[in-house]
TITORSE-166302 format. One line per 3 residues: number of its first residue (from 1); for each residue z, y, x of C-alpha. Coordinates in nm, 3 decimals. Each point is the difference from the previous one (the first is absolute). Layout:
// residues N
NUM = Z,Y,X  ...
//
This chain:
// residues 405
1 = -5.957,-10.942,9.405  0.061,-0.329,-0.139  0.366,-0.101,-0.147
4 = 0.121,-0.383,-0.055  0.165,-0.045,-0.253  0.241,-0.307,-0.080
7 = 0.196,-0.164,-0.238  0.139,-0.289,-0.170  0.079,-0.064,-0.327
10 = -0.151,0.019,-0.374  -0.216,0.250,-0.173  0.279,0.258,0.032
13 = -0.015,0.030,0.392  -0.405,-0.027,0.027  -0.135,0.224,-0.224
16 = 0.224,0.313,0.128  -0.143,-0.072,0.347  -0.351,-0.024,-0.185
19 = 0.069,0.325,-0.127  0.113,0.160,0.335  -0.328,-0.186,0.179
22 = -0.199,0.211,-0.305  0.143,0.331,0.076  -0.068,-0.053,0.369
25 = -0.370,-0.062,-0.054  0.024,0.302,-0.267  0.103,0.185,0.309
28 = -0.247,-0.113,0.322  0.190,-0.298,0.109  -0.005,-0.398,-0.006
31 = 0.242,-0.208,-0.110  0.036,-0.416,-0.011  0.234,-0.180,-0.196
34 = 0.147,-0.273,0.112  0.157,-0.213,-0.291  -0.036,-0.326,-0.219
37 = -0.290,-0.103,-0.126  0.117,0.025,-0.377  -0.087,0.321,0.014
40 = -0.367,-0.038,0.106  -0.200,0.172,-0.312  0.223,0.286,-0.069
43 = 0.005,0.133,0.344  -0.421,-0.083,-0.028  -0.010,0.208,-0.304
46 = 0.148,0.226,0.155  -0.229,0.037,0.307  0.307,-0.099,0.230
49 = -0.071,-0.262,0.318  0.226,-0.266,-0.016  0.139,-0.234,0.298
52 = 0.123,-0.286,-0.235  0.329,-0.163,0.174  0.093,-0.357,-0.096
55 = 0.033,-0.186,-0.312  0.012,0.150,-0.301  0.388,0.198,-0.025
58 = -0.032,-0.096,-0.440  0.097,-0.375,0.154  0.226,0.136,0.306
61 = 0.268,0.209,-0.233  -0.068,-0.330,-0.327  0.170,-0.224,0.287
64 = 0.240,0.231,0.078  0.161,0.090,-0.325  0.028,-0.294,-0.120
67 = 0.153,-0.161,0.261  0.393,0.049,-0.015  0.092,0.012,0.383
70 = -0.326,0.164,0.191  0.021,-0.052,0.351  -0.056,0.378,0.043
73 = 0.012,-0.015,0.401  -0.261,-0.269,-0.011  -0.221,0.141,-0.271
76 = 0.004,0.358,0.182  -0.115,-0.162,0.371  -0.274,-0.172,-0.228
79 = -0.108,0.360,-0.113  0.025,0.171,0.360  -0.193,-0.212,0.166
82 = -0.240,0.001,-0.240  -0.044,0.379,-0.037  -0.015,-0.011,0.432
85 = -0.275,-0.189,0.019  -0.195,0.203,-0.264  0.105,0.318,0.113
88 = -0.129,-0.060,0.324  -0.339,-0.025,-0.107  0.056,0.269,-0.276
91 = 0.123,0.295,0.259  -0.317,-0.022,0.250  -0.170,0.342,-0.033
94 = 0.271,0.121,-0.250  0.266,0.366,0.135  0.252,-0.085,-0.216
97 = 0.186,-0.220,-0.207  0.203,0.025,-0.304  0.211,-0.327,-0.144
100 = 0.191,-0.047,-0.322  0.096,-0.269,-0.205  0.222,-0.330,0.139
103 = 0.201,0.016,0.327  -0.134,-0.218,0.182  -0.383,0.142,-0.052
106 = 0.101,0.316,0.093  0.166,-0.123,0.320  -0.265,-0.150,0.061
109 = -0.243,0.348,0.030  0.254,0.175,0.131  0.014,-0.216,0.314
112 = -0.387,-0.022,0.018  -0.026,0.402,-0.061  0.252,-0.007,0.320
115 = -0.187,-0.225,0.162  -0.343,0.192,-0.018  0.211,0.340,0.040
118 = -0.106,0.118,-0.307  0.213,0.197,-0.254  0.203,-0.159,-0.276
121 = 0.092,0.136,-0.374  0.282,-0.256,-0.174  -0.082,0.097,-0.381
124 = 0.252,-0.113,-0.278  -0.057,0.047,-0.386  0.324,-0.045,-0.094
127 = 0.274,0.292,0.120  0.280,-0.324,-0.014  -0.199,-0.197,0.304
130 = 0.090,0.277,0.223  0.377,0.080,0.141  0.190,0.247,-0.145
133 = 0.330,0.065,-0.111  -0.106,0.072,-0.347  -0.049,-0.386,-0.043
136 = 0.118,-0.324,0.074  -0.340,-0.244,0.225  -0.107,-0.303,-0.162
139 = 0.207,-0.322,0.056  -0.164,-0.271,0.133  0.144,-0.291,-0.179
142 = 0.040,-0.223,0.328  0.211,0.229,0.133  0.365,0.101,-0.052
145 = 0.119,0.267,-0.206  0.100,0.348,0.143  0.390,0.021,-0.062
148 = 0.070,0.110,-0.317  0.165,0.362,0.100  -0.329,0.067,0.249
151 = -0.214,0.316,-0.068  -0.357,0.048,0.013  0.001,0.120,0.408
154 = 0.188,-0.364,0.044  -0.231,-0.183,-0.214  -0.331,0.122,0.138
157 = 0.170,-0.069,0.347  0.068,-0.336,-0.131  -0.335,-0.007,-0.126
160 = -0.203,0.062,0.332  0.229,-0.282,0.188  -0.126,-0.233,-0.299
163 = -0.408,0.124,0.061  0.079,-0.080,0.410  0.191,-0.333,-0.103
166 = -0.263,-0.113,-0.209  -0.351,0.121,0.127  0.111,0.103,0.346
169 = -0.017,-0.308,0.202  -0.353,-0.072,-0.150  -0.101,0.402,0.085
172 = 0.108,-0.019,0.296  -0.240,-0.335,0.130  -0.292,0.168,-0.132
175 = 0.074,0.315,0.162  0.081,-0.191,0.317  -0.339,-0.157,-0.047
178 = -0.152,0.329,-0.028  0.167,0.122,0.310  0.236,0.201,-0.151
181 = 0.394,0.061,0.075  0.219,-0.151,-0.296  0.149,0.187,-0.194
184 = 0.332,-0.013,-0.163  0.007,0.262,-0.284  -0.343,-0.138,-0.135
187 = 0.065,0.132,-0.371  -0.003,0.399,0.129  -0.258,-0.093,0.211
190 = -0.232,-0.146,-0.268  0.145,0.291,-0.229  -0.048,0.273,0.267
193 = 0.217,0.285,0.025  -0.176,0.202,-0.275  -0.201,-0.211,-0.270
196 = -0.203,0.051,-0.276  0.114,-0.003,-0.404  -0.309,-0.059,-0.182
199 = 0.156,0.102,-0.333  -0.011,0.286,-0.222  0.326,0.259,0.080
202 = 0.035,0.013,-0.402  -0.002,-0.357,-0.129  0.165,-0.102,0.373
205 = 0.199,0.269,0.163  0.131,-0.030,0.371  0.319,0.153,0.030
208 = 0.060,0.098,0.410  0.195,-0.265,0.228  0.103,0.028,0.359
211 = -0.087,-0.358,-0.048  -0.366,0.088,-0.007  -0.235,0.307,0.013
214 = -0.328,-0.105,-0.252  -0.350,0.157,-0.050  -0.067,-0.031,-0.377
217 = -0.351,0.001,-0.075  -0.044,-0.045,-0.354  -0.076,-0.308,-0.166
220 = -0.333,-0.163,0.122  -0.237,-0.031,-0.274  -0.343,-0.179,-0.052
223 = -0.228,0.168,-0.271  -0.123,-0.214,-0.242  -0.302,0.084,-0.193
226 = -0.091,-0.354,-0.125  -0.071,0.020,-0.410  0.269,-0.256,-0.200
229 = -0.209,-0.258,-0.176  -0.167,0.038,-0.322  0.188,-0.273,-0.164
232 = 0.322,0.168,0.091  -0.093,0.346,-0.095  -0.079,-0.186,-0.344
235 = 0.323,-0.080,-0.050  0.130,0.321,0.167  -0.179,0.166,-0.243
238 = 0.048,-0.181,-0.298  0.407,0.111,-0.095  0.282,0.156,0.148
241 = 0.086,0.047,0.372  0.106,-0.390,0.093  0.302,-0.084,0.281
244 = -0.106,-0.142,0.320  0.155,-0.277,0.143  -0.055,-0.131,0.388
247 = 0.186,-0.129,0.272  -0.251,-0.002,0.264  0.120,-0.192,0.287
250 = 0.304,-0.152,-0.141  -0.058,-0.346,-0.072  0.308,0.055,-0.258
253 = 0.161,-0.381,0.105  0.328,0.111,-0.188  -0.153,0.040,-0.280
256 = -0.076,-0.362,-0.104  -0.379,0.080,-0.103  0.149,0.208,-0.275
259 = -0.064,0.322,0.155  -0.326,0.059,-0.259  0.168,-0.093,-0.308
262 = 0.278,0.214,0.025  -0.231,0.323,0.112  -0.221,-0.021,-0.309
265 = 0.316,-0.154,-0.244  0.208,0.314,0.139  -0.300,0.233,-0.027
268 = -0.104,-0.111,-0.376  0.335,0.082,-0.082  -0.069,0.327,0.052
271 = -0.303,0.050,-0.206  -0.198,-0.038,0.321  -0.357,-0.150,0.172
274 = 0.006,-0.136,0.316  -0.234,0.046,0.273  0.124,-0.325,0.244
277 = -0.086,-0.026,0.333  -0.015,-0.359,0.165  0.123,0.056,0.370
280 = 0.170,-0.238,0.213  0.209,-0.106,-0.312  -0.296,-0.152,-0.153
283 = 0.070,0.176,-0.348  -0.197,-0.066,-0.300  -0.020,0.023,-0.391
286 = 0.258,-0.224,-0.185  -0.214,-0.023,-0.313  -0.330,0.141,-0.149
289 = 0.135,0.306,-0.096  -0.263,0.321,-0.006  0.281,0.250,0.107
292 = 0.006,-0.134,0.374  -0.269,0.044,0.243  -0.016,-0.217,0.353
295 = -0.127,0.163,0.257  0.001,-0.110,0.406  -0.088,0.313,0.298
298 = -0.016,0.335,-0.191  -0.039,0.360,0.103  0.345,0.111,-0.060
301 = -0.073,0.364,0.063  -0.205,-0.047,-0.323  0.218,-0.256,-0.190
304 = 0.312,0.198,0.033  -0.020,0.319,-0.167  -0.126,-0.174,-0.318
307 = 0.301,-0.252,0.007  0.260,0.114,-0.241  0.246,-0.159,0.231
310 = -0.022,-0.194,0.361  0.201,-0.310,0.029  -0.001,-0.111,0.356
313 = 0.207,-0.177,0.323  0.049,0.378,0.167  -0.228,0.012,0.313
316 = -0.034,0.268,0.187  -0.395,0.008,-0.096  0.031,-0.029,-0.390
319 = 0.348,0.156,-0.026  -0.225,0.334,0.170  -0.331,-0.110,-0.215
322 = 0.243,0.039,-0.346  0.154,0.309,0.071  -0.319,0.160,0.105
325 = -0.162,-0.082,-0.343  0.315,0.135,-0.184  0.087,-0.296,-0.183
328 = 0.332,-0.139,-0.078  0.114,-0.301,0.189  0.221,-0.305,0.009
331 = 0.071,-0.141,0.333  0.140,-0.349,0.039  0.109,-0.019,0.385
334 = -0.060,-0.374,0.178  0.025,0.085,0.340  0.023,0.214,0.355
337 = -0.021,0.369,-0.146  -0.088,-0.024,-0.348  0.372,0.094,-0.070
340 = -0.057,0.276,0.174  -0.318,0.099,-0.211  0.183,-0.070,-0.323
343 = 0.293,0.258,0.036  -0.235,0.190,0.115  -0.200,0.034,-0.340
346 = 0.323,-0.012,-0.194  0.171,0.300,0.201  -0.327,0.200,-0.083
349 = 0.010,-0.086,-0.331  -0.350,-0.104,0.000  0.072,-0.403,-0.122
352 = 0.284,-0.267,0.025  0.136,-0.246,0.253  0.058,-0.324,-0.140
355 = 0.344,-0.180,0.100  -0.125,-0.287,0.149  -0.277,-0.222,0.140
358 = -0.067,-0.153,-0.302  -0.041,0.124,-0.336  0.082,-0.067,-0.353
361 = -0.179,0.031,-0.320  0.303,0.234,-0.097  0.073,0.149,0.326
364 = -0.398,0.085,0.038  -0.041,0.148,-0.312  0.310,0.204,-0.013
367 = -0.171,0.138,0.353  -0.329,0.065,-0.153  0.175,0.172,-0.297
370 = 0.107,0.282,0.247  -0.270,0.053,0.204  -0.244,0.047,-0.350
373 = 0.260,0.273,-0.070  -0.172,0.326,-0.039  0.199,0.170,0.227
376 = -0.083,-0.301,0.272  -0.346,0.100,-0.023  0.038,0.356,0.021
379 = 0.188,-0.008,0.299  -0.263,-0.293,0.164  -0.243,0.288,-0.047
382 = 0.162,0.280,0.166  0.104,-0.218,0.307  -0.375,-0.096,0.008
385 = -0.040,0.375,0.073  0.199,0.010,0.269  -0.075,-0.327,0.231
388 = -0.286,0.081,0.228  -0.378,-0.259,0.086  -0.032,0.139,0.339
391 = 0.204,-0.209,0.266  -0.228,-0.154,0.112  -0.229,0.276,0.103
394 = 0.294,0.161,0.130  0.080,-0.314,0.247  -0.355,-0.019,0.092
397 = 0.032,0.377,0.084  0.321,-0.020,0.214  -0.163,-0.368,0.153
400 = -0.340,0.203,0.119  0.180,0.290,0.120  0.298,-0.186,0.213
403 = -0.244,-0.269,0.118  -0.377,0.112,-0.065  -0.008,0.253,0.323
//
């Protein structure tokens, strides 16, 4: 059995696929990944095939956030047809196909998996991309506002009229292309009638909808056994437990290219050391100081636990990494979910949600001040207990036993 696999998007929509394609080897089967080619090495390290698709996404989502009006009909036909014409080299010899990530990719598979009459898994990692009445969809900003009084049922109907007014037309001359009927409910057809949540029922509980009937899995998770680098277990080594501070994909535009010096000004405050990732933000050192240590692509399975607090944008990925390695955390939301992932850790009491894209020196350090509370940490390191590292053999499971026969 082999299983394509397909996304687009960063780090944070590649490397859960990576770890499902793992867990299907682990098990007897193939699996290809179709994706960007950012993400090249870490799917080699990790033994996974990789059908790179298009340029790399780090440039795609830099045009797209900093430019004020996207033309977000325009950008997503650029995407579909781009993930069609890879896909349809990707699926030969392939029984199945599984698609997360950006709209428009996952259109994309859906209508080749239909095409090739193969079956289809929609997978989301975020419980607030799929309808229910617990929640409100995301708003497209080019289209108009639900009325004020409308409930969630209204707004997710509101929402799949927006999906058909905005990708349909471009759906439906590539499916007319493939010799396919159109379709005019493309957003439950792309999201099927029962998808996948590829998070962890503790840190992301689904609460039942007659909106939508999900198969949690478990949050899919690549082991990492690469060894941190001497020169950072040096300084690891040398005092107390430092903070981390990364933004990963998050080029951090709002921040004026002060985003670094207020982390490590906010974390000195605190008595702290700072362990700062570069990213997409670009951060570095403001000065020469020996209590801050750069570093660039890290194992965070191994970083995290010896953090004595996690500073970070709130993806699904590192929001899961943190809370795994019991360590306080501080999440500053940008975008898309990350809300979502930041009252998430502040309802479990296992960090704080900062108010606001962009930070302070005050409003940062008065954040890290309560997530280095004792109590913080304590209860980061029962809910480490609790969240479970197996989704992704459990989706591999489920995918070899529905599909493998």
């Amino acid at each position: 059995m082999r299983v394509l696999l397909s996304t687009f998007g960063s780090r944070g929509d590649a490397e859960p696929l990576a770890a499902l394609a793992a867990a299907l080897r682990a098990q007897g089967a193939q699996a290809r990944v179709c994706a960007s080619p950012d993400f090249a090495q870490r799917l080699d390290q990790a033994g996974v095939e990789l059908f790179p698709v298009g340029p790399p996404v780090r440039d795609w989502i830099r045009e797209v956030m900093a430019d004020p009006t996207p033309d977000i009909p325009g950008r997503g036909a650029q995407i579909m047809a781009m993930y069609r014409d890879a896909l349809s080299v990707a699926i030969e010899d392939c029984d199945a196909v599984v698609a997360t990530g950006l709209f428009p990719a996952t259109t994309a598979a859906q209508m080749l998996a239909e095409r090739h009459r193969l079956p289809y898994v929609y997978a989301g990692y975020c419980p607030t991309y799929l309808p229910s009445v617990h929640h409100a969809p995301f708003q497209f900003p080019h289209s108009p506002p639900p009325p004020a009084d409308a409930d969630n049922r209204e707004r997710w109907a509101l929402n799949a009229r927006a999906m058909q007014d905005t990708f349909g037309d471009t759906a439906n001359r590539h499916r007319a292309e493939l010799g396919l009927p159109p379709t005019q409910h493309l957003r439950d057809r792309v999201f099927t009638a029962r998808p996948w949540l590829a998070t962890d029922p503790v840190l992301s509980p689904w609460a039942p909808t007659s909106l939508c009937e999900v198969v949690q899995t478990g949050h899919w998770i690549l082991p990492d056994d690469r060894p941190l680098a001497p020169d950072l277990c040096a300084f690891l080594d040398a005092g107390e437990p430092p903070v981390y501070v990364g933004f990963g994909s998050m080029p951090l535009h709002a921040w004026g290219g002060s985003a670094a010096r207020i982390a490590i000004e906010a974390a000195r405050t605190q008595g702290c050391r700072i362990v700062l990732a570069g990213g997409w933000a670009g951060l570095i050192p403001v000065d020469a100081g020996d209590d801050c240590y750069a570093i660039g692509e890290v194992n965070q399975q191994a970083l995290f636990p010896r953090m004595a607090a996690i500073v970070h944008h709130g993806g699904a990925g590192t929001t899961m990494a943190a809370t795994r390695a019991g360590t306080p955390q501080v999440i500053v939301p940008q975008i898309a979910d990350q809300p979502y992932w930041a009252g998430r850790v502040a309802d479990l009491g296992i960090g704080v949600a900062h108010a606001g894209a962009v930070a302070s020196v005050e409003s940062l350090s008065a954040a890290l001040a309560t997530a280095l509370m004792p109590r913080t940490r304590v209860r980061a390191e029962v809910v480490a207990g609790m969240v479970r590292g197996d989704g992704a053999a459990v989706a591999a499971k489920r995918l070899i036993d529905l599909f493998g026969g």
